[in-house]
VEXKOL-649107 format. One record per residue (C-alpha): residue in three letters; chain; residue number from 1; x, y, z. Coordinates in Angstrom, 1 decimal, decimal comma, always signed. Example, Ala and Ser with C-alpha at 12.3 -4.5 7.8 and 13.67 -1.06 7.14 Angstrom:
  res  chain    n      px      py      pz
  ALA      A    1   +12,3    -4,5    +7,8
  SER      A    2   +13,7    -1,1    +7,1
END
This chain:
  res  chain    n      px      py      pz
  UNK      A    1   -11,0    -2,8   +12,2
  UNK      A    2   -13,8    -0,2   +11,5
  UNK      A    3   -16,5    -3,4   +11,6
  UNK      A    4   -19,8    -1,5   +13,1
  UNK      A    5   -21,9    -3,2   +16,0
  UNK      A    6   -24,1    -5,8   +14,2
  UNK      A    7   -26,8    -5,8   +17,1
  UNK      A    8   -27,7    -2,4   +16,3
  UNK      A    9   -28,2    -2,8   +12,8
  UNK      A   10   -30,7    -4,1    +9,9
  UNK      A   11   -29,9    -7,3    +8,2
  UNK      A   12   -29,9    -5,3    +5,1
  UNK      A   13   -27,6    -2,5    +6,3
  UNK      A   14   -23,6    -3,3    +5,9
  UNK      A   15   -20,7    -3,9    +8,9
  UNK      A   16   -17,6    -2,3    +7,4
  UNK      A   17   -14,6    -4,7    +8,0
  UNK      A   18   -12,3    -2,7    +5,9
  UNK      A   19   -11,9    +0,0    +3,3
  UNK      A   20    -9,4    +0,2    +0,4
  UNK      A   21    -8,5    +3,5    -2,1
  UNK      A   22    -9,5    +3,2    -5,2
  UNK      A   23    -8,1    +6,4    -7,4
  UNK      A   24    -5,6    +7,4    -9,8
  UNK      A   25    -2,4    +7,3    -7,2
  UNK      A   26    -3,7    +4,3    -4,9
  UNK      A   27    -5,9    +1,4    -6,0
  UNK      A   28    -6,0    -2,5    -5,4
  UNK      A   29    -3,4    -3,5    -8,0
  UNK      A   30    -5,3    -6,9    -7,9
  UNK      A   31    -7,5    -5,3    -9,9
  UNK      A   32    -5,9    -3,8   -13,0
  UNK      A   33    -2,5    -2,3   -14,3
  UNK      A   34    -3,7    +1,1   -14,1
  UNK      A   35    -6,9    +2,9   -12,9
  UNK      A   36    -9,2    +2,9   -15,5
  UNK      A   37    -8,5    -1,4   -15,3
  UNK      A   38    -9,2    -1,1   -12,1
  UNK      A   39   -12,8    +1,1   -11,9
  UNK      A   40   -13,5    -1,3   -15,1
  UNK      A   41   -13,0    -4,5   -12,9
  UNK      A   42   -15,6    -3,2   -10,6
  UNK      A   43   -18,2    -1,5   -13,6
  UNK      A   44   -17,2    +1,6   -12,3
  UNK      A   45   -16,7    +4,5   -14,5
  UNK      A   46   -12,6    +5,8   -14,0
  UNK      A   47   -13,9    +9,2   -12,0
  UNK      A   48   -11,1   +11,8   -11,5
  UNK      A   49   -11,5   +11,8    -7,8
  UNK      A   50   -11,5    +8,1    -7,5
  UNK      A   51   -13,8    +6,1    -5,2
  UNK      A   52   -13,4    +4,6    -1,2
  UNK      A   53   -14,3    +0,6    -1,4
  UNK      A   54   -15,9    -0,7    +2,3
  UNK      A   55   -15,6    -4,4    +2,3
  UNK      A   56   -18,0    -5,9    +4,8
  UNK      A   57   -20,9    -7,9    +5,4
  UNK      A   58   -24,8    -8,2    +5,9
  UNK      A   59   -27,0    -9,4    +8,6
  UNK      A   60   -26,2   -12,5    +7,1
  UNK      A   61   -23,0   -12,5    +6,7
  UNK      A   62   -22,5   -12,1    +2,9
  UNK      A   63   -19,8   -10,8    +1,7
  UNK      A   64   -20,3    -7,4    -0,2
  UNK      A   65   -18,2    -4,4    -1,3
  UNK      A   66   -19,6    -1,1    -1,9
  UNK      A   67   -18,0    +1,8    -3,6
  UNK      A   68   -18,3    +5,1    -2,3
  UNK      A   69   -17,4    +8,6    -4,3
  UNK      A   70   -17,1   +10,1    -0,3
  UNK      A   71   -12,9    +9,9    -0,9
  UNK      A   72   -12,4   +11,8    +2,3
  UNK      A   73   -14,4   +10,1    +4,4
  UNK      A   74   -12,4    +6,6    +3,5
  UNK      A   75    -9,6    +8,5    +3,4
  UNK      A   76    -9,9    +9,1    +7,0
  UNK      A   77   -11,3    +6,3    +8,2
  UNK      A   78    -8,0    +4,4    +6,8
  UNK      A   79    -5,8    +6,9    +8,8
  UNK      A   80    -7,5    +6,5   +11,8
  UNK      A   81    -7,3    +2,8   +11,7
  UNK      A   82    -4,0    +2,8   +10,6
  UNK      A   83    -3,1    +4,7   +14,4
  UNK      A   84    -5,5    +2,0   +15,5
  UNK      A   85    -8,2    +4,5   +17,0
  UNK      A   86   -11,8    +3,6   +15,8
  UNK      A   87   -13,6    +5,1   +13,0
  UNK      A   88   -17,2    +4,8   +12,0
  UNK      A   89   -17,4    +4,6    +8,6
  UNK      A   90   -20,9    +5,2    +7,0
  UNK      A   91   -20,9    +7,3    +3,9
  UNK      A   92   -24,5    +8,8    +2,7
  UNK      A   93   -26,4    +6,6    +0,7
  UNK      A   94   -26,3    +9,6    -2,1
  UNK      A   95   -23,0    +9,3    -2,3
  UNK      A   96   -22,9    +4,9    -3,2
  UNK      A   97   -22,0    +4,3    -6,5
  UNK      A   98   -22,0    +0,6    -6,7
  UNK      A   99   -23,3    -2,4    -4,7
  UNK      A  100   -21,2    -5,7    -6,0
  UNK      A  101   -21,3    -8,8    -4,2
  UNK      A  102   -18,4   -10,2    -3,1
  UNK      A  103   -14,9    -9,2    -1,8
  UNK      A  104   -12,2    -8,5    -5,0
  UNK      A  105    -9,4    -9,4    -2,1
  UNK      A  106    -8,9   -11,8    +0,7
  UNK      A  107    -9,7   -11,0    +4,2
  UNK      A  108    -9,2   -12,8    +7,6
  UNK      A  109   -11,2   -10,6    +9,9
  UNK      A  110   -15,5   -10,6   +10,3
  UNK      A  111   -17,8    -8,9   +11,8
  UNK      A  112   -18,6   -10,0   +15,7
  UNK      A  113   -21,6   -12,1   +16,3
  UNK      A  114   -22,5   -12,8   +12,4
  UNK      A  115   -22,1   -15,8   +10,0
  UNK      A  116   -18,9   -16,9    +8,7
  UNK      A  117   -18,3   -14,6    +5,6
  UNK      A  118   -20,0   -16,7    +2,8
  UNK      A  119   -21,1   -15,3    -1,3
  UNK      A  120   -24,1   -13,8    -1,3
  UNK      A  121   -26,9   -15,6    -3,9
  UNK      A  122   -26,6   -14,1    -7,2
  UNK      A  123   -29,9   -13,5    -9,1
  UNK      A  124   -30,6   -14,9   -11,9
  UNK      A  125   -30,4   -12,2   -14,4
  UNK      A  126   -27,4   -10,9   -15,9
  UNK      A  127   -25,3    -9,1   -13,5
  UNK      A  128   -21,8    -8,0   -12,4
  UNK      A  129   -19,9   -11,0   -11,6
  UNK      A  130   -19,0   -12,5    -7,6
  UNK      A  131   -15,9    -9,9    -7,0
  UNK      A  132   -13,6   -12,7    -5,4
  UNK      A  133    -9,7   -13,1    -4,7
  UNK      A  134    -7,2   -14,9    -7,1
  UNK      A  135    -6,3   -18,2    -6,5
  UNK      A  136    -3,1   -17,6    -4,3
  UNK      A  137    -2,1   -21,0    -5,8
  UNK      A  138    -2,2   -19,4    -9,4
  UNK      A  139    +0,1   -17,6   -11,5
  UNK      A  140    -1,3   -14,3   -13,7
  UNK      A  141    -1,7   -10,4   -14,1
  UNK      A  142    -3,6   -10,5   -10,6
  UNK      A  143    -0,8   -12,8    -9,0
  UNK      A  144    +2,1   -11,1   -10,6
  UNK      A  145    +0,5    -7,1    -9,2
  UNK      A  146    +0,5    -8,7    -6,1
  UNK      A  147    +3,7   -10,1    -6,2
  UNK      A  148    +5,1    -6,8    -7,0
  UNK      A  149    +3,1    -5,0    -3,8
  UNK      A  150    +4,5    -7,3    -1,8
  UNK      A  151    +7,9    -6,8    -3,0
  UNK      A  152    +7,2    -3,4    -2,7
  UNK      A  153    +6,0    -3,7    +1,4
  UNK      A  154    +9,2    -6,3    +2,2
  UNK      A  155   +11,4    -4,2    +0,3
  UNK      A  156   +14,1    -4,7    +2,7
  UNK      A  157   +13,5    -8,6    +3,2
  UNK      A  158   +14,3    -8,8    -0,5
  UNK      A  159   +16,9    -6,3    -1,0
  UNK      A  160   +19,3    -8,6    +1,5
  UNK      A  161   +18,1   -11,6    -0,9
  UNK      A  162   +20,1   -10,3    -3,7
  UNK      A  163   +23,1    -9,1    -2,0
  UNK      A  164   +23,3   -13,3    -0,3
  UNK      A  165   +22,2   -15,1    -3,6
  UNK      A  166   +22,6   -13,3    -6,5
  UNK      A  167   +25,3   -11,3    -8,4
  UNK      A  168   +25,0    -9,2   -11,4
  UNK      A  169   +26,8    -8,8   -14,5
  UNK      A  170   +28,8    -6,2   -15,1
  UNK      A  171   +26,6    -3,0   -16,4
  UNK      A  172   +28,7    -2,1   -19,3
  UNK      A  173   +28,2    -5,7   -20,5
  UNK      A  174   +24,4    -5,2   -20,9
  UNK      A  175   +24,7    -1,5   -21,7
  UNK      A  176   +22,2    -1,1   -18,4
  UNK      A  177   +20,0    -3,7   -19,2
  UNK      A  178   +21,0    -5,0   -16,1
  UNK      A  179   +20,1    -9,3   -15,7
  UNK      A  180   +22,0   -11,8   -13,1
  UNK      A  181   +24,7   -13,5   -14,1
  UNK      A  182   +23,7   -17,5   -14,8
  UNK      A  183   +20,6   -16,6   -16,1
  UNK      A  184   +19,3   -17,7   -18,9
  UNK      A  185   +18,3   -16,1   -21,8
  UNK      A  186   +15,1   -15,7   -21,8
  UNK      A  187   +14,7   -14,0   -18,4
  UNK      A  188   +17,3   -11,5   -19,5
  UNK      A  189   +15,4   -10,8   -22,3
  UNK      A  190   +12,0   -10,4   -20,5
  UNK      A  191   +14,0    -7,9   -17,9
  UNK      A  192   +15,0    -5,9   -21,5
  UNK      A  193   +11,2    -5,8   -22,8
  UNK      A  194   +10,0    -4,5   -20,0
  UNK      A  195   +12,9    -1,6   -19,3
  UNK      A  196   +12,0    -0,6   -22,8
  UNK      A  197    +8,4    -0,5   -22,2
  UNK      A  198    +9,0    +1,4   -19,2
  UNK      A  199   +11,1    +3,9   -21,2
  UNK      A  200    +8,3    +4,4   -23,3
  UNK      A  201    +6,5    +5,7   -21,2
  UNK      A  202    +8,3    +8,5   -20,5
  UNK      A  203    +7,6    +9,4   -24,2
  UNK      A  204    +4,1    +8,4   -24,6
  UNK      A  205    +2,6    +8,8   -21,0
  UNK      A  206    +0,6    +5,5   -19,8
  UNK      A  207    -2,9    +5,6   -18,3
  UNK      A  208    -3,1    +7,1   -14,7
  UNK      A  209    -1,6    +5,3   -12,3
  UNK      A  210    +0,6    +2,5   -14,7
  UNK      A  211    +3,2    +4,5   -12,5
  UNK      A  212    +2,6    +5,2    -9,4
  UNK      A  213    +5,2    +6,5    -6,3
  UNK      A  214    +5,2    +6,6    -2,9
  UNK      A  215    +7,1    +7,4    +0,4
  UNK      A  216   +10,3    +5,6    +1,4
  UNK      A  217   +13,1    +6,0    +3,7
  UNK      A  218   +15,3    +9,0    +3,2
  UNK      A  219   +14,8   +10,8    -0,2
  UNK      A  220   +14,2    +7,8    -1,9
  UNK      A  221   +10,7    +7,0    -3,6
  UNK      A  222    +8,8    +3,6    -3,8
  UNK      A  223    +7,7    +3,1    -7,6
  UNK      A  224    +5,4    +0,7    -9,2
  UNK      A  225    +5,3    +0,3   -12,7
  UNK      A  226    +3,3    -1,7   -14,6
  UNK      A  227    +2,0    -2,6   -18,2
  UNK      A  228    +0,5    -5,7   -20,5
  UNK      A  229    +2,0    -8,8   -18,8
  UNK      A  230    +4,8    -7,1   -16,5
  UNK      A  231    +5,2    -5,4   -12,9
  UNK      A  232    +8,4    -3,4   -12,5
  UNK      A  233    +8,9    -2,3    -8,7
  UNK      A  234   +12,6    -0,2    -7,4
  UNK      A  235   +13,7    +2,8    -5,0
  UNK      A  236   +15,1    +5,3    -7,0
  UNK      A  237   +18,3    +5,0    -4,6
  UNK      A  238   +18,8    +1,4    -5,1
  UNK      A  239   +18,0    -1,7    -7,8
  UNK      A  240   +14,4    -2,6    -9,0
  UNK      A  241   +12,8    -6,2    -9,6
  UNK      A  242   +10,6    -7,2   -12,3
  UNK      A  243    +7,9    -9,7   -12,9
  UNK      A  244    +6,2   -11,3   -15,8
  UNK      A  245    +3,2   -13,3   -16,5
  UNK      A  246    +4,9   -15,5   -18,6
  UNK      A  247    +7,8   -16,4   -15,9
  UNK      A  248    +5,4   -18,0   -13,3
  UNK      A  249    +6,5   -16,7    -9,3
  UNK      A  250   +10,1   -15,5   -10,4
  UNK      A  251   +11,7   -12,3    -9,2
  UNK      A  252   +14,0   -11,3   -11,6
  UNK      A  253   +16,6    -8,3    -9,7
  UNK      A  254   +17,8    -5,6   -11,8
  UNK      A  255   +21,2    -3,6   -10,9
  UNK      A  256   +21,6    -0,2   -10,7
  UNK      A  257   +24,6    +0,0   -14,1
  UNK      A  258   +24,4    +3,5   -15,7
  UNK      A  259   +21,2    +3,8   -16,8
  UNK      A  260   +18,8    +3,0   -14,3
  UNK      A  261   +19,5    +5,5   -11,8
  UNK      A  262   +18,3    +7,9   -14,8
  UNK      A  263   +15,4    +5,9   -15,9
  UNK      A  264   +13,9    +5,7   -12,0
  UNK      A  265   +14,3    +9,3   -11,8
  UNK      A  266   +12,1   +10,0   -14,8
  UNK      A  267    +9,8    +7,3   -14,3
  UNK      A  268    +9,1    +9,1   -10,7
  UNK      A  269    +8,5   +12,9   -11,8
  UNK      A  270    +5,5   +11,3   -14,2
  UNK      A  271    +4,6    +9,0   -11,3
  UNK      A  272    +1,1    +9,5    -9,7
  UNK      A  273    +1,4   +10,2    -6,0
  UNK      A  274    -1,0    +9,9    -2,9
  UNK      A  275    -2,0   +13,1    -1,3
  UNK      A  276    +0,7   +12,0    +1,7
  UNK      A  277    +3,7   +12,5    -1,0
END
């Protein structure tokens, strides 16, 4: 996918084997809660426009990741692979804003006729750190984002989850805190931190892109919400999940009751969106 010819290239130029968004309405979440976490992560300075990250490698077969204030041009290099047609991506050297070694997520493609990807040597003077993936056996901010994107992807695969396995209290029993019934108390009370963390947002407005929304089926809208040590993901037509750092891997379903609805709505006209909608 968008991986250039090696054979016609230097050892020190770079074979594009992906590309990722990084701006205020559509950035790695591995990488930060917001935007400005995420350009930090990367020693990037949190540029209005944003920036287009090429993951790929060297002659070698190194693994680096170059960042790129030509938005367009990753833009549409991303559509065009999306509608699998090819795409050379090679952004003017001008417009390169960082070289870091290293990949900040996994990938299972390479580049024809090179190495397997391996780190690149890091010299020995002070640097930016190897960018690398999070252990997928580990549990923390960069597990639990995740977690929530892929919630977010299989929302549907999840959604029939709850209706099987779980059932809700009744709404006017947690005055819309909504938690599942046989829980115990201390992942109802995570669930009630983080609605009320997410309501304060709509009061004090979070860092771009601590809410972000995009397209779902119908008129509904994807949302992904997220602060200090929690992910919140929902449609604004149906429930929403959330996640916490300090409940290791669970998913903890939240029902519609009376309030939600509301909360979802407002959360999604302050949401950042991509330039699709």
């Amino acid at each position: 996918m968008g991986a250039t010819d090696p054979d016609t290239g230097a050892e020190d130029e770079l074979f594009v084997l992906t590309a990722l968004m990084l701006t205020p309405e559509r950035f790695p979440a591995v990488l930060g809660d917001d935007y400005p976490q995420a350009c930090a992560a990367l020693g990037l300075a949190p540029y209005a426009e944003g920036y287009g990250l090429l993951l790929g490698q060297d002659g070698e077969g190194a693994r680096w990741t170059v960042a790129t204030e030509d938005v367009p041009l990753t833009a549409c290099a991303i559509a065009a692979w999306d509608c699998g047609m090819p795409y050379d991506l090679s952004p003017d050297e001008r417009t390169v804003a960082a070289v870091l070694a290293g990949w900040p997520v996994e990938l299972e493609v390479a580049a024809p006729g090179l190495p397997a990807p391996h780190d690149p040597p890091l010299p020995e003077e002070a640097g930016p750190p190897l960018l690398s993936a999070p252990d997928p056996e580990g549990w923390g901010p960069a597990q639990r984002r995740l977690g929530a994107d892929e919630i977010a992807l299989q929302w549907a695969q999840w959604r029939r989850q709850v209706d099987e396995d779980v059932e809700f209290t009744e709404p006017e029993d947690t005055a819309g805190e909504a938690a599942v019934s046989g829980s115990a108390e201390e992942p109802r009370a995570a669930v009630h931190r983080v609605l009320e963390a997410a309501r304060g947002y709509l009061d004090t407005p979070p860092p771009p892109g601590r809410v972000r929304s995009s397209f779902a089926s119908g008129e509904a809208r994807t949302l992904r919400v997220d602060g200090p040590g929690w992910s919140l993901v929902a449609r604004t037509d149906d429930i929403a999940f959330v996640l916490v750092d300090d409940q290791p891997r669970e998913v903890l379903p939240v029902g519609r009751g009376p309030e939600l609805p509301a909360l979802l709505e407002r959360l999604d006209a302050l949401a950042r969106r991509p330039a699709d909608g």
